[in-house]
C-alpha positions in Angstrom: 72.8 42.4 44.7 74.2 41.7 41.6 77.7 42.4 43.5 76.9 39.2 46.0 76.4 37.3 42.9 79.6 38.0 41.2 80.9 37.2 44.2 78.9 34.0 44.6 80.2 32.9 41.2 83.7 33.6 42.6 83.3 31.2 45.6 81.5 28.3 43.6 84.3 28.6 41.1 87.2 28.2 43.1 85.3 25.5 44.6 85.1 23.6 41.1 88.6 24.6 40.3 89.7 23.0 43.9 87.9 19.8 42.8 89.7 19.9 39.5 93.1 20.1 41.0 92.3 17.4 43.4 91.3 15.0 40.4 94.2 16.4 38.3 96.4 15.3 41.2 95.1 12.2 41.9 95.3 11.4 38.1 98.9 11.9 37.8 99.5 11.2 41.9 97.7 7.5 42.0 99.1 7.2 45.8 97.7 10.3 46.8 93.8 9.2 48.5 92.9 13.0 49.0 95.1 16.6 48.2 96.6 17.1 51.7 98.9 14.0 51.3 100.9 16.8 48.6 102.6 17.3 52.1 103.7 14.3 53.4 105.3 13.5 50.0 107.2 16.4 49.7 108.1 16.3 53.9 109.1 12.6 52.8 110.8 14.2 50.1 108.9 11.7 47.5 108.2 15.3 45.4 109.7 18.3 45.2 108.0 21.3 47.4 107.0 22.8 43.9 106.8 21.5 40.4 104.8 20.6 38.2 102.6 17.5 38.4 99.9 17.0 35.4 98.2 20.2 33.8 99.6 21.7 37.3 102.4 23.6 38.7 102.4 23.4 42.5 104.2 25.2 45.3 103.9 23.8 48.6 103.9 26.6 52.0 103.5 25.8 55.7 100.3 24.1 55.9 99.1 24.8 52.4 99.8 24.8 49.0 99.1 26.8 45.8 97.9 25.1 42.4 98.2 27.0 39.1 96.5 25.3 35.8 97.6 26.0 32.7 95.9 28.8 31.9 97.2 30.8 34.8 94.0 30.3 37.4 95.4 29.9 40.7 94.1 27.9 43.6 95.7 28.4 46.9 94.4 26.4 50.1 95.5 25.5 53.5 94.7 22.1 55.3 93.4 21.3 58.1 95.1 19.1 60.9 92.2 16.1 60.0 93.8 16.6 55.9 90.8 18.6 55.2 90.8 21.8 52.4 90.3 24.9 54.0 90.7 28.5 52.9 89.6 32.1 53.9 89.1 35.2 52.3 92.3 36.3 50.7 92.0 33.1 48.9 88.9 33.4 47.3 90.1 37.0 46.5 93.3 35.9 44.8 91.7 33.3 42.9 89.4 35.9 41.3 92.2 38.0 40.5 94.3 35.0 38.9 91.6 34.5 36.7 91.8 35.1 32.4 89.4 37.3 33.1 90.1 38.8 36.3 87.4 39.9 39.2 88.2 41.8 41.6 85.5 41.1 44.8 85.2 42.8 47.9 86.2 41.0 51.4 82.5 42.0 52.6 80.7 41.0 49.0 82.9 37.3 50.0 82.0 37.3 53.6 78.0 37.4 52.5 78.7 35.1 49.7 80.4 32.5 51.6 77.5 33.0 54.3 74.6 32.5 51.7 76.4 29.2 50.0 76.6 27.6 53.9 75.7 24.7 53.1 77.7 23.4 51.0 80.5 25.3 52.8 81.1 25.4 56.5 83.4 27.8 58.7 85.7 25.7 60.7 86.9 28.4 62.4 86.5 32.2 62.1 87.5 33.2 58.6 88.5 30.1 57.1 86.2 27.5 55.2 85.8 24.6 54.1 83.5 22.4 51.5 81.1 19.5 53.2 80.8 16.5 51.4 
């Protein structure tokens, strides 16, 4: 059990750290009204597809991008046609491994983690998640 928790922390913190980047970006972004609009600006070629924006560096991928603070915590997430944040698995995981103190989770100690924190999170579709407001 005490596996599932580690890996509960895990999911609620990448959850707060998504938050934070959102605010950070919004802070130094003021036209940006939610994180997904990172991609129209760079598609409109208003920002570069990475760079560094406030206390974060940012690379932007397909339908995603990837945030890294300071500190070297990394928050990569996908969006959803609607603009919503979304991310699976391999996210959570890399985010545990990005961070000062690095954990290492299993996909199956994620999977019941992520299933015992629905709500707040929902699956939108199999393997990927997202937060509810």
């Amino acid at each position: 059990m005490e596996r599932i928790g580690a890996a509960r922390e895990l999911v609620l913190g990448y959850v707060d750290a998504l938050n934070g980047v959102d605010e950070a970006m919004r802070a130094a972004i003021p036209s940006l009204e939610r994180l997904a609009d990172v991609l129209g600006l760079v598609h409109s070629r208003q920002i570069s597809r990475s760079g560094r924006v406030g206390t974060h560096s940012y690379t932007v991928h397909g339908t995603g991008c990837r945030f890294a603070s300071d500190n070297g915590t990394e928050v990569d997430v996908d969006f959803a046609a609607d603009g919503s944040e979304v991310f699976d698995l391999w996210r959570l995981h890399w985010y545990g491994l990005s961070l000062p103190e690095p954990l290492a989770v299993t996909d199956q100690n994620l999977r019941t983690a992520v299933q015992t924190l629905q709500p707040p999170l929902t699956e939108v579709r199999p393997g990927w998640f997202s937060v509810t407001d």
